[in-house]
N, C-alpha and C positions, 0 to 999 in steps of 0.2 A: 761534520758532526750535527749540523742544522740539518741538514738532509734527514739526517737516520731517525732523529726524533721526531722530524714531520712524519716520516714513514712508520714508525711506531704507533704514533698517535693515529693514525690514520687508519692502520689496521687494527687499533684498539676499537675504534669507530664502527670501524664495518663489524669484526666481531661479536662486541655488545647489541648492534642490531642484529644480526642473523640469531643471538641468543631470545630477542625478547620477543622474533619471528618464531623459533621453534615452541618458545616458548607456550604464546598463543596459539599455535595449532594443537600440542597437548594438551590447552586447557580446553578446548573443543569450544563452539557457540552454544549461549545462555539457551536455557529452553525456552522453547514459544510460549508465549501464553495465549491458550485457546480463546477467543472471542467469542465464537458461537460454531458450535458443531455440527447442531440444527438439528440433533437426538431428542433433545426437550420440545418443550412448546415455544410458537415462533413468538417474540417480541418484537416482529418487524413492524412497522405502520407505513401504509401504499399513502405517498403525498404525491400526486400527479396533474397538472396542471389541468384547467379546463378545457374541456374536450378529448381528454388521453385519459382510457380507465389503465390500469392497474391491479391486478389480482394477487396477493400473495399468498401459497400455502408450500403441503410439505408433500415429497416425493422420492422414492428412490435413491438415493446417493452414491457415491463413489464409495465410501463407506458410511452405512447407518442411512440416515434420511441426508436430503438435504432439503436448502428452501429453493420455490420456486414461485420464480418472479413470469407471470402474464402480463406481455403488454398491448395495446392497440394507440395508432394514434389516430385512427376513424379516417383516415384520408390529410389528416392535415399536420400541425408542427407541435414543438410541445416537449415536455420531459414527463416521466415516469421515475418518481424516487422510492427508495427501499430505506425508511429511516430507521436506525436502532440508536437509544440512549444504552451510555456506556459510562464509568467512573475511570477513567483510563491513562493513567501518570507514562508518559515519555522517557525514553532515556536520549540520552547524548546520541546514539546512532541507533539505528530501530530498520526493519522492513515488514513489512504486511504480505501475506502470503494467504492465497484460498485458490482450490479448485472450478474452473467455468466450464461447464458445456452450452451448446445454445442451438436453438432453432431459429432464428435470427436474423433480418436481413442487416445490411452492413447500414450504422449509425453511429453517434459519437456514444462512449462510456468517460463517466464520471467516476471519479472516488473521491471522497470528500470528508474533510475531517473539521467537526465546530469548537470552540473552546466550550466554556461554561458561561461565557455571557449572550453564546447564542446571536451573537454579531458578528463574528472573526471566526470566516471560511477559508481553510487551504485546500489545495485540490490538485490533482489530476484529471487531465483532458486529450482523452485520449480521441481523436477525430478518425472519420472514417474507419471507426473498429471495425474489426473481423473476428465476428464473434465464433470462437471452437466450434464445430463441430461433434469434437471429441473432448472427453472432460484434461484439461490442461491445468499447468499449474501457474497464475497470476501471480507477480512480483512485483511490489512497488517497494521502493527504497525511499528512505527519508530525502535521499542528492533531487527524486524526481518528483516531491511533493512541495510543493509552492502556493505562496499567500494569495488566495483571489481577491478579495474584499474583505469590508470594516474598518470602524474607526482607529486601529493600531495602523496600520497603512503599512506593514510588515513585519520583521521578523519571522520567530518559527515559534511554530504551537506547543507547547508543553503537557496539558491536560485537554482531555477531550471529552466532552459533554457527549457527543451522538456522532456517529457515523454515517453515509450514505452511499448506496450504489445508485444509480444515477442510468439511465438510459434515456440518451436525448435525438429530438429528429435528424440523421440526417437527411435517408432517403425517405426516412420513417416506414411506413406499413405495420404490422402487427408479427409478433413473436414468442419465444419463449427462452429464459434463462435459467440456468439452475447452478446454484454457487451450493460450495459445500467446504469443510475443516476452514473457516477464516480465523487465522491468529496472528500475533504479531509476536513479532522474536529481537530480541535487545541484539546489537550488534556491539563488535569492539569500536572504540571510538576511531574518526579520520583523523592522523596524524599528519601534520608536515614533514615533509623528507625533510630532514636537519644535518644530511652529511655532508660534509666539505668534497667534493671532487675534484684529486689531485692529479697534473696532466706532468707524465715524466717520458 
């Protein structure tokens, strides 16, 4: 009699999950919210270290214009940043998404996100990138974006003051980048797997 009600309950278990599975693939994912499409005029600002110029304007796109990032680092080390202030509320689970092509030799890329005290960096580091050739499509997830610095000394970012793409020396030389549709899209939340697994 124990048996059969474990067993009941156990396939009520799995049931109610494959329900709340179907369930959220009929509800489909929340829409993106565009960031910048790079149709308008650019509000990007080139902050690039001493010695490393920085060029940004608009060009061609994938679709529409997109912006385009020149870099040089004149022979030596250094970063090249693409900053955009944003008013930009988080959810529980999120990923970032835009288009890259590039002329480019292989260096590390950034992506980086500031709160609103402009102290407290999370980021992506990506080393030894290999910049497209052909325009692709970049995905960061909230799992792969992590605290760098500042005085909170972690957790995770809720609002975000400014954005960054980032191009840092590795082997450095000079190049060119062209990003295009950057939006971010709410995702459903990461749950715990919470079933019992029953071994008969």
């Amino acid at each position: 009699m124990n048996r059969a009600i474990h067993s009941l309950r156990r396939a009520t278990r799995i049931t109610l999950g494959l329900l709340t599975f179907v369930l959220c693939l009929a509800a489909g994912p929340s829409a993106p919210v565009m960031i910048d499409s790079f149709d308008n005029a650019l509000d990007w600002v080139a902050a690039p270290s001493d010695g490393v110029s920085l060029n940004i304007s608009q060009d061609q796109g994938r679709t529409g214009k997109a912006t385009l990032l020149d870099f040089d680092f004149h022979g030596g080390a250094g970063y090249a940043i693409a900053r955009k202030k944003v008013d930009l509320a988080l959810p529980e689970n999120y990923e970032f998404t835009f288009w890259m092509k590039a002329d480019a030799p292989v260096n590390n890329f950034e992506f980086k996100l500031v709160d609103p005290t402009n102290e407290n960096v999370w980021w992506v580091n990506r080393r030894d990138f290999h910049y497209p050739r052909q325009w692709t499509k970049i995905t960061i997830k909230k799992r792969q974006i992590g605290f760098a610095w500042g005085p909170i000394a972690g957790g995770d970012i809720h609002n975000v003051s400014s954005l960054e793409l980032v191009v840092t020396a590795g082997s450095g030389g000079k190049g060119t980048v062209w990003i295009d549709d950057f939006a971010m899209t709410p995702l459903e939340p990461v749950s715990k797997y919470d079933l019992t697994p029953a071994l008969t």
